[in-house]
C-alpha positions as CSV (number, residue, x, y, z in Angstrom):
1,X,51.3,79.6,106.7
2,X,54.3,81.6,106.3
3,X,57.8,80.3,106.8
4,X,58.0,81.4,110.5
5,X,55.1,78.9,110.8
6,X,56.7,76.0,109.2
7,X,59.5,76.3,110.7
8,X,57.4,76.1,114.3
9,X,55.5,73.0,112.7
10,X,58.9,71.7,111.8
11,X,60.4,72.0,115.3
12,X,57.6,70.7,117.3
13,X,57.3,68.0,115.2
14,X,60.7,66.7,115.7
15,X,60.1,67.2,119.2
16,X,57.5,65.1,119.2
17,X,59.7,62.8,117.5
18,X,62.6,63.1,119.8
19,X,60.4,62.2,122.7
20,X,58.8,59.2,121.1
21,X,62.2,57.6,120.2
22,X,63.1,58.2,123.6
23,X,60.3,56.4,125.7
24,X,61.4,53.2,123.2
25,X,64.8,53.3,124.8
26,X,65.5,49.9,126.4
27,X,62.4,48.3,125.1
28,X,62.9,45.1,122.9
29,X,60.1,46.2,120.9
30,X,62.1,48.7,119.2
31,X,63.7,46.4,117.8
32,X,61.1,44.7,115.5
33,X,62.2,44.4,112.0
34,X,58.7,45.5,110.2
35,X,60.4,45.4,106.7
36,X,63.6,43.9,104.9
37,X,65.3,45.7,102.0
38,X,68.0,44.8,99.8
39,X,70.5,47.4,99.6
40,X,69.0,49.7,102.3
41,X,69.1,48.9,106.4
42,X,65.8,47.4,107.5
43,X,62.7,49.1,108.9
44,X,62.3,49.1,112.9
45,X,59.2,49.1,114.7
46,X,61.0,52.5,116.0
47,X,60.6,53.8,112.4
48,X,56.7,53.2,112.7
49,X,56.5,54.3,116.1
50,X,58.5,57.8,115.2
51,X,56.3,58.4,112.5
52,X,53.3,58.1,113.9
53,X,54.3,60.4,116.2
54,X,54.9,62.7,114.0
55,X,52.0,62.5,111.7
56,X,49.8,63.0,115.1
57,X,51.9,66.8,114.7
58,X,51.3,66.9,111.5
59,X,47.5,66.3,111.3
60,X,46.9,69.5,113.9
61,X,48.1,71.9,111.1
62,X,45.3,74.2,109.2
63,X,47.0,73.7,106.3
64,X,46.7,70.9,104.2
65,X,49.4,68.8,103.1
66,X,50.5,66.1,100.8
67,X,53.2,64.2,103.2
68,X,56.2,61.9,101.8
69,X,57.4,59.3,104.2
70,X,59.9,56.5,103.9
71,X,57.8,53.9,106.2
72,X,54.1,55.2,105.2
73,X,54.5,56.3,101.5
74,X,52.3,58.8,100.4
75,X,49.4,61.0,102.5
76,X,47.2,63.5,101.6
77,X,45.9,65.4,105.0
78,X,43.2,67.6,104.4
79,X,41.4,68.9,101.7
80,X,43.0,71.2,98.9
81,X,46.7,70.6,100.0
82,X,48.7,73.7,100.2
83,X,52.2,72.6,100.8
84,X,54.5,69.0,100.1
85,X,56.2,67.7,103.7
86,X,59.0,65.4,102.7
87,X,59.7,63.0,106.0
88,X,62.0,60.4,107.3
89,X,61.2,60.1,110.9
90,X,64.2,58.2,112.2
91,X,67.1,58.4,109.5
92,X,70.0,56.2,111.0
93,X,67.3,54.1,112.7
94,X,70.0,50.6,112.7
95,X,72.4,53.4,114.5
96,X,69.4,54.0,117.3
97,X,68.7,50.6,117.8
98,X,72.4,49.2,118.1
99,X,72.6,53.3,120.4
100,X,75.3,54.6,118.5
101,X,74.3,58.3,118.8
102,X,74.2,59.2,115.2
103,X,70.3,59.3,114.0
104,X,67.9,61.9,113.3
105,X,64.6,63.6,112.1
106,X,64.4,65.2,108.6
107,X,61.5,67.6,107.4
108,X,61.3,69.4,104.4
109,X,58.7,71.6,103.5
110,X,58.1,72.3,100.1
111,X,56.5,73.8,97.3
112,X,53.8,71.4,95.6
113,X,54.6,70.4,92.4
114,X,55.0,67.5,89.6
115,X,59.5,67.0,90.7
116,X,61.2,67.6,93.5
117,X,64.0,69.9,93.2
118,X,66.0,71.9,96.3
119,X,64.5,75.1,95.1
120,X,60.9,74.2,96.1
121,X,62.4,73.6,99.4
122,X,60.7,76.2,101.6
123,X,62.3,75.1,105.5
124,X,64.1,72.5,106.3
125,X,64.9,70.9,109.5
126,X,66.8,67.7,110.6
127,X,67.9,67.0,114.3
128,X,69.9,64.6,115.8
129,X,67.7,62.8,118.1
130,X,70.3,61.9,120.7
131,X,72.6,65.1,121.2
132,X,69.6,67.5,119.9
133,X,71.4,69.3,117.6
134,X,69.1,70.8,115.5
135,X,69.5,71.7,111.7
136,X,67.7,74.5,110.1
137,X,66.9,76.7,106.8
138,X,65.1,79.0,105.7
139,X,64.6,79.6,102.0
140,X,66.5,83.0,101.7
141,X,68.1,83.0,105.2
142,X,71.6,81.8,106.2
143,X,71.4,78.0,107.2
144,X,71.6,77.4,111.1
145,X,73.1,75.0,113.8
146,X,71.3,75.6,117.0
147,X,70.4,78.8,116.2
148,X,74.1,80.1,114.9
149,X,75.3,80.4,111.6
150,X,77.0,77.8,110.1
151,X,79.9,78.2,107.3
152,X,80.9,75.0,105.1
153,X,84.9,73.9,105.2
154,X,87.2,76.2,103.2
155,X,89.4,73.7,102.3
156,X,89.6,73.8,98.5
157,X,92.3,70.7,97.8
158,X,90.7,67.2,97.5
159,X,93.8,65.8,98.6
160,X,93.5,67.9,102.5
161,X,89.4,66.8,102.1
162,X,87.7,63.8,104.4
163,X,84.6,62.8,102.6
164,X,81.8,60.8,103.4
165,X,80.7,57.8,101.7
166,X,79.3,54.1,102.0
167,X,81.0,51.1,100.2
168,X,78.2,49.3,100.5
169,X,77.8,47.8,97.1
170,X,79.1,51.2,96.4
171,X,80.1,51.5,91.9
172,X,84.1,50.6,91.2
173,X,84.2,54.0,90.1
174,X,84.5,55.5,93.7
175,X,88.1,53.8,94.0
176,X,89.9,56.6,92.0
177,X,87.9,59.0,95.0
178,X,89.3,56.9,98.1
179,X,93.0,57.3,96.6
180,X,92.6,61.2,96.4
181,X,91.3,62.4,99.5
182,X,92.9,62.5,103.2
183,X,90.1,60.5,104.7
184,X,86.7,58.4,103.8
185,X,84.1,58.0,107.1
186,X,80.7,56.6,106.7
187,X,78.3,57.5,110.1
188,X,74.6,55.8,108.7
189,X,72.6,58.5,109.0
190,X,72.0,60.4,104.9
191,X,70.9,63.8,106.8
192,X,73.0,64.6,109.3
193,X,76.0,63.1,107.2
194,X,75.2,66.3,104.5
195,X,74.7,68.5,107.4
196,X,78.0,68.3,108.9
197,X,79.1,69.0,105.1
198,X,77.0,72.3,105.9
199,X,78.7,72.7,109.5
200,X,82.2,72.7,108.2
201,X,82.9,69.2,109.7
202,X,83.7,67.3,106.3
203,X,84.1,68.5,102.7
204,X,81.9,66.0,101.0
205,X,79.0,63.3,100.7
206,X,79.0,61.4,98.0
207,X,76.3,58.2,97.4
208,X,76.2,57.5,93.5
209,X,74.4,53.9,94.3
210,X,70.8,54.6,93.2
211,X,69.3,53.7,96.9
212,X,69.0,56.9,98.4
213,X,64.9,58.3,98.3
214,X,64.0,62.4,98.9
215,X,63.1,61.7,102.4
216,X,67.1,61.0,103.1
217,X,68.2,64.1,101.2
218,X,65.6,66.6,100.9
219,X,65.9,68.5,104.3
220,X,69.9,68.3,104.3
221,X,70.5,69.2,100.6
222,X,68.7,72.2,101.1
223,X,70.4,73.3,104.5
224,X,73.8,72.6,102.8
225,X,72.7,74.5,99.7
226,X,71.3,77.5,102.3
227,X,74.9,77.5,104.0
228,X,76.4,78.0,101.0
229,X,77.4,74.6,100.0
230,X,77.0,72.6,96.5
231,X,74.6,69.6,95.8
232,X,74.4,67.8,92.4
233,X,73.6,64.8,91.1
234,X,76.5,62.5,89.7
235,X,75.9,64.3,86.3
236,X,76.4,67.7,87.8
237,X,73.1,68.4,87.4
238,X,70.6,69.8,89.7
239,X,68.2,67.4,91.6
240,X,64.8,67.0,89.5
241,X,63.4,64.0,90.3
242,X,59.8,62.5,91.3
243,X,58.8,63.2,95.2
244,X,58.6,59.7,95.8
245,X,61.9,58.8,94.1
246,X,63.8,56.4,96.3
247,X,66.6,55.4,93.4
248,X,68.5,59.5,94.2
249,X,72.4,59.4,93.7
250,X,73.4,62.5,95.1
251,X,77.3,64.4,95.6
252,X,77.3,66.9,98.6
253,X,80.3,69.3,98.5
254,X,81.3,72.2,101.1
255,X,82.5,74.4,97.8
256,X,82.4,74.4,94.6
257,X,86.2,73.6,93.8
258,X,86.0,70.3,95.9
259,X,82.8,69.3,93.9
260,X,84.5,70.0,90.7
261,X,87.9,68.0,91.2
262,X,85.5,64.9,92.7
263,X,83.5,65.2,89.6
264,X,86.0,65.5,87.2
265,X,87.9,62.1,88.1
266,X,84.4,60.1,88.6
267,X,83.8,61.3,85.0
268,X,87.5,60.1,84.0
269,X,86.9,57.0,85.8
270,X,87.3,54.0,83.6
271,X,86.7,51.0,86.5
C-alpha cells in the first residue's frame, strides 16, 4: 500500500470510529469503567466499543499489520506484517463521557521496526470525534486541517506564549514554566492538544510526567513535526522509545525558539 492508501485506511477507520462513539451517546453503558489506572483517566466501555470498531476496519486491509492500542495491547493481523498502526481509539474518552467536545481518534502508520521514532511515521491522522475536524500528514507533504494547510504560531517570546500542560502529579520543575508564559490550559485529550500546537492555536505541550504511551503521541507528534513544528523529549532528544512504551515524556513546541527558552529553564530548574 502506498501512502494514498493509508491515508484512505486511516480516514475510514476513524469514520468508523466517529460513528461508533456516536450510537453510545446517551447510553449508560458508555459509561462502564472496564479498567482503573493510577495516574492516567480510567478506561470506558466506550474505549472498547471504539476500538473494536476500528479493528473491524482494520482487519479488511490486504496488508498485514502489527497494531498498537491503548485498551487491547498488541495484535498481529495477518501473516508477514508489512506496516506498525499505532492506535488510541477514543483519546479524551473522560471528556466524551462527561460530553465536553474535546476527544478524538489517533492513527499512525508506521514503519516496522525494533523503536518508535517520528521518522518511521508514514501518515498520520487524528480527528476530533465531536466537531470532525480532522488531522492529517503525510510523510513529505505539508501537514493538513481539513484538507488546508496549517502553519504553527509565530510567536517566538515565551512570555506572549499559552502552553498546554497537566498538573496532575505534574514534577515541581514545571513551576519556573507557569511563571514565564502568558497562559497554561489543559483540554484532556494528548492528540488534539499537540495538534492545535500544529494549527497555530497554542505555542506548546508539554507532559514531562512519564504517563504518556505512543498511542497518545504518535499521530500528533508527527503532524506537528510535518507542519513544521518541534517535538523532543525533556532531554532535547528525539523520541526513540519501544512501540509499546506507555512511560513517554514529551515537549511539543510551535518553533524552535519557544522550545529552546522552555528547555533551557526546565534544565536550570532547581525545585
Amino acid at each position: 500500500m502506498n501512502e494514498s492508501d493509508w491515508l484512505l485506511l486511516c480516514e475510514k477507520t476513524a469514520d468508523k470510529v466517529c460513528e461508533e462513539v456516536a450510537s453510545l451517546k446517551g447510553k449508560a453503558i458508555r459509561n462502564n469503567i472496564v479498567r482503573n489506572y493510577t495516574a492516567r483517566s480510567p478506561s470506558f466501555q466506550l474505549d472498547l466499543a471504539a476500538e473494536s470498531a476500528a479493528v473491524s476496519i482494520l482487519k479488511e486491509t490486504l496488508t498485514p499489520i502489527v497494531l498498537i492500542s491503548e485498551e487491547a495491547g498488541t495484535k498481529v493481523l495477518g501473516e508477514h506484517p508489512q506496516a506498525l498502526v499505532i492506535l488510541d481509539p477514543v483519546d479524551g474518552s473522560l471528556n466524551a463521557v462527561r460530553d465536553i467536545p474535546f476527544f478524538s481518534v489517533s492513527i499512525a502508520i508506521c514503519e516496522l521496526a525494533d523503536l518508535f521514532s517520528i521518522d518511521k511515521v508514514r501518515v498520520a491522522l487524528v480527528k476530533n470525534l465531536h466537531s470532525g475536524d480532522t488531522y492529517t500528514a503525510v510523510r513529505g507533504q505539508c501537514a493538513l486541517l481539513n484538507g488546508h494547510p496549517m502553519r504553527p504560531s509565530q510567536i517566538y517570546e515565551l512570555e506572549k506564549s499559552v502552553i498546554l500542560a497537566n498538573s496532575r502529579r505534574a514534577p515541581k520543575k514545571m513551576l519556573p514554566i507557569y511563571d514565564s508564559v502568558m497562559g497554561v490550559r489543559c483540554l484532556g485529550c494528548t492528540s488534539l492538544e499537540i495538534c492545535n500546537v500544529a494549527s497555530g492555536s497554542y505555542e506548546g505541550f508539554i507532559d514531562i510526567r512519564n504517563i504518556l504511551g505512543t498511542y497518545d503521541v504518535a499521530a500528533a507528534s508527527f503532524i506537528l513535526a510535518q507542519a513544521g513544528g518541534t517535538v523532543t523529549d525533556p532531554m532535547n532528544e528525539t523520541l526513540n522509545v519501544k512501540p509499546t512504551d506507555a512511560a513517554i515524556s514529551l515537549i511539543a513546541s510551535a518553533n524552535k525558539r519557544v522550545h529552546l527558552e522552555i528547555m533551557k529553564i526546565l534544565k536550570s530548574s532547581r525545585v
